[in-house]
Biotite code that builds the C-alpha atoms (Angstrom):
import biotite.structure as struc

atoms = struc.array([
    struc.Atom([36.833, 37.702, -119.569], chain_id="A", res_id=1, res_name="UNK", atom_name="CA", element="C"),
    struc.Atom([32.704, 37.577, -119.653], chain_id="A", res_id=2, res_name="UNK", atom_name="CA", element="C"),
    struc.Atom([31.980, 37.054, -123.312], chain_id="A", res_id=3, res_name="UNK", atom_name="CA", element="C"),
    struc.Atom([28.274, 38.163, -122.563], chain_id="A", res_id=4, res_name="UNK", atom_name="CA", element="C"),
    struc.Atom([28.834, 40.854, -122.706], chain_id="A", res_id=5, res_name="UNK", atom_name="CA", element="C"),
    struc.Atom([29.953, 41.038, -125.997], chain_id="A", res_id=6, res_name="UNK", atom_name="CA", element="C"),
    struc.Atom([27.544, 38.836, -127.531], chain_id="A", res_id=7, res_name="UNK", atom_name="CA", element="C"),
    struc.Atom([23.703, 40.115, -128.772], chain_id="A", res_id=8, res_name="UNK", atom_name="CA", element="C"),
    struc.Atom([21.182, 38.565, -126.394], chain_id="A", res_id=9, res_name="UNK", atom_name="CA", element="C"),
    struc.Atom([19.781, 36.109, -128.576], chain_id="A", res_id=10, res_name="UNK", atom_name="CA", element="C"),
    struc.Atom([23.473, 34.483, -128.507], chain_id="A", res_id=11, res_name="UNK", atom_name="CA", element="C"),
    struc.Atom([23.999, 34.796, -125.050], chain_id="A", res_id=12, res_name="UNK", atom_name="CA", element="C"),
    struc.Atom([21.991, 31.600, -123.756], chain_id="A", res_id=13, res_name="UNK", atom_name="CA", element="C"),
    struc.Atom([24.414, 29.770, -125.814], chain_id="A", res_id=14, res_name="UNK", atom_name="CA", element="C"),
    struc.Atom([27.816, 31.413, -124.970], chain_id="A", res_id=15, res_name="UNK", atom_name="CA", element="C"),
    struc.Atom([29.699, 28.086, -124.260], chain_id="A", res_id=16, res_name="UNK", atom_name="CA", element="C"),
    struc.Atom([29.614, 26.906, -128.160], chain_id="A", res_id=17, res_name="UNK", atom_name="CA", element="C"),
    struc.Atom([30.317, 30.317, -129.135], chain_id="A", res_id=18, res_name="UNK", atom_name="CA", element="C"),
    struc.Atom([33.557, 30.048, -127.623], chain_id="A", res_id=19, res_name="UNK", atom_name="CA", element="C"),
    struc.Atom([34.067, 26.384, -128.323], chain_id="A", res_id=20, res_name="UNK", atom_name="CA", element="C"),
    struc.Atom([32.947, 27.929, -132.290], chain_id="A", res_id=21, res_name="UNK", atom_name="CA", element="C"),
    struc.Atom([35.961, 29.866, -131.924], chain_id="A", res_id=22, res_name="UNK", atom_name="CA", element="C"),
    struc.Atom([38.435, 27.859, -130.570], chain_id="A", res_id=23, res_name="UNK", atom_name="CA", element="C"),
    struc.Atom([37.412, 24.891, -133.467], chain_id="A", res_id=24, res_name="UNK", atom_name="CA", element="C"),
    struc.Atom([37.991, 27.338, -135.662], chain_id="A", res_id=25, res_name="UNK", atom_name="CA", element="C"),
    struc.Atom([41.315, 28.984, -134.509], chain_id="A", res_id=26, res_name="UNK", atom_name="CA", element="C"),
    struc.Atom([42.169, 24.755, -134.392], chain_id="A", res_id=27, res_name="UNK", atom_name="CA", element="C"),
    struc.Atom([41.142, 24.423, -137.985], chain_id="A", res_id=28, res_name="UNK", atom_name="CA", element="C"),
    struc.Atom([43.412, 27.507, -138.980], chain_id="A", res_id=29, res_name="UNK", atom_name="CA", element="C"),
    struc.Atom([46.763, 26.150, -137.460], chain_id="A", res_id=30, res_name="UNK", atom_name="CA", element="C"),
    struc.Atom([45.740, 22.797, -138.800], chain_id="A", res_id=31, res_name="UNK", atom_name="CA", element="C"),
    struc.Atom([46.186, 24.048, -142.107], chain_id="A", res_id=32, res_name="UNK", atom_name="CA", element="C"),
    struc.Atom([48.139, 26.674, -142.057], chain_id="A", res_id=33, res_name="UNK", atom_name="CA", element="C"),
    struc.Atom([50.309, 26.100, -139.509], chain_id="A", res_id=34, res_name="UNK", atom_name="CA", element="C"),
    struc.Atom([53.003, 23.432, -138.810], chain_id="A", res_id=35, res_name="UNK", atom_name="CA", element="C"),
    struc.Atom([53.621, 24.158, -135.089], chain_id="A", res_id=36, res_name="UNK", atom_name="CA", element="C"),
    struc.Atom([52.077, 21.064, -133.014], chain_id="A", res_id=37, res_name="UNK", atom_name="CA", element="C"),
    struc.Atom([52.653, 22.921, -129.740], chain_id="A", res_id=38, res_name="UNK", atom_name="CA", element="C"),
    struc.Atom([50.384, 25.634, -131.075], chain_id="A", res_id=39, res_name="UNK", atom_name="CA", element="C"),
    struc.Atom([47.956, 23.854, -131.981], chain_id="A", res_id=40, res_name="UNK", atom_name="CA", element="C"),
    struc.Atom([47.787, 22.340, -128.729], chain_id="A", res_id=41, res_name="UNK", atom_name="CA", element="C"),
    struc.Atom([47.824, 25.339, -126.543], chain_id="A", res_id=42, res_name="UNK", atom_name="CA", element="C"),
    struc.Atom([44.705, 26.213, -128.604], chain_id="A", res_id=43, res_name="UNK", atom_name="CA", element="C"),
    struc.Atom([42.579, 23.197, -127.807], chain_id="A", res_id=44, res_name="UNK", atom_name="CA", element="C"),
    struc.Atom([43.600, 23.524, -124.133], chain_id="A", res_id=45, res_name="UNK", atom_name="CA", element="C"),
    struc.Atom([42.656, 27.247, -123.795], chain_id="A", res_id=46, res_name="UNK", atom_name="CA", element="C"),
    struc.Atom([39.514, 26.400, -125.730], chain_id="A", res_id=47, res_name="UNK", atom_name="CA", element="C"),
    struc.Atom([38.554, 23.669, -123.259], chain_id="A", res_id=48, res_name="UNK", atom_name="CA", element="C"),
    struc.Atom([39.216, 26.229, -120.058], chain_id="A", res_id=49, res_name="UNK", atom_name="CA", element="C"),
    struc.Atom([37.451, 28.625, -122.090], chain_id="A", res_id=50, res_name="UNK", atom_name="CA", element="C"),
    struc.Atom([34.660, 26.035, -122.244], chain_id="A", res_id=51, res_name="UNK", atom_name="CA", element="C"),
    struc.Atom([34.624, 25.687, -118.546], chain_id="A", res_id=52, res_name="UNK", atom_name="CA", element="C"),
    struc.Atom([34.819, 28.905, -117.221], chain_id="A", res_id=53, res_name="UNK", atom_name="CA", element="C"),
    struc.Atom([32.219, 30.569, -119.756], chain_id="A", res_id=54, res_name="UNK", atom_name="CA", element="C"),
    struc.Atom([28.618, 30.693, -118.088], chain_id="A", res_id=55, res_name="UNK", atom_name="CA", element="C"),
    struc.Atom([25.798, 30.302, -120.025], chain_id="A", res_id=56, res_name="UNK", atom_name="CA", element="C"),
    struc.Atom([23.308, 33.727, -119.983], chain_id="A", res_id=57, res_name="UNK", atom_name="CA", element="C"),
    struc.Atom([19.916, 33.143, -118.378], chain_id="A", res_id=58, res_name="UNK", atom_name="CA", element="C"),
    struc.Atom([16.673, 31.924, -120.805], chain_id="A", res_id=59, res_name="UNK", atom_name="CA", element="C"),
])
């Protein structure tokens, strides 16, 4: 999925830490309210290929 275009144009030049935003966050949330390890790591794993295959909109 192409988060830009989802995201207003002043965010989309910075569309990688919007998703790695997210996915800290979604960590943060099973880190305390969660007790499932294997969770927890799916969620840093999708984050980082969410990372990865993100592009960055143009300046």
């Amino acid at each position: 999925m192409n988060l830009l275009n989802l995201l207003p144009a002043k965010l989309q030049p910075y569309a990688k830490a919007v998703v790695a935003a997210i996915g800290a966050l979604a960590g943060v949330a099973v880190f305390y309210f969660g007790d499932q390890p294997d969770v927890a790591a799916a969620i840093q794993v999708l984050t980082a290929l969410g990372v990865y295959a993100q592009p960055n909109g143009a300046k």
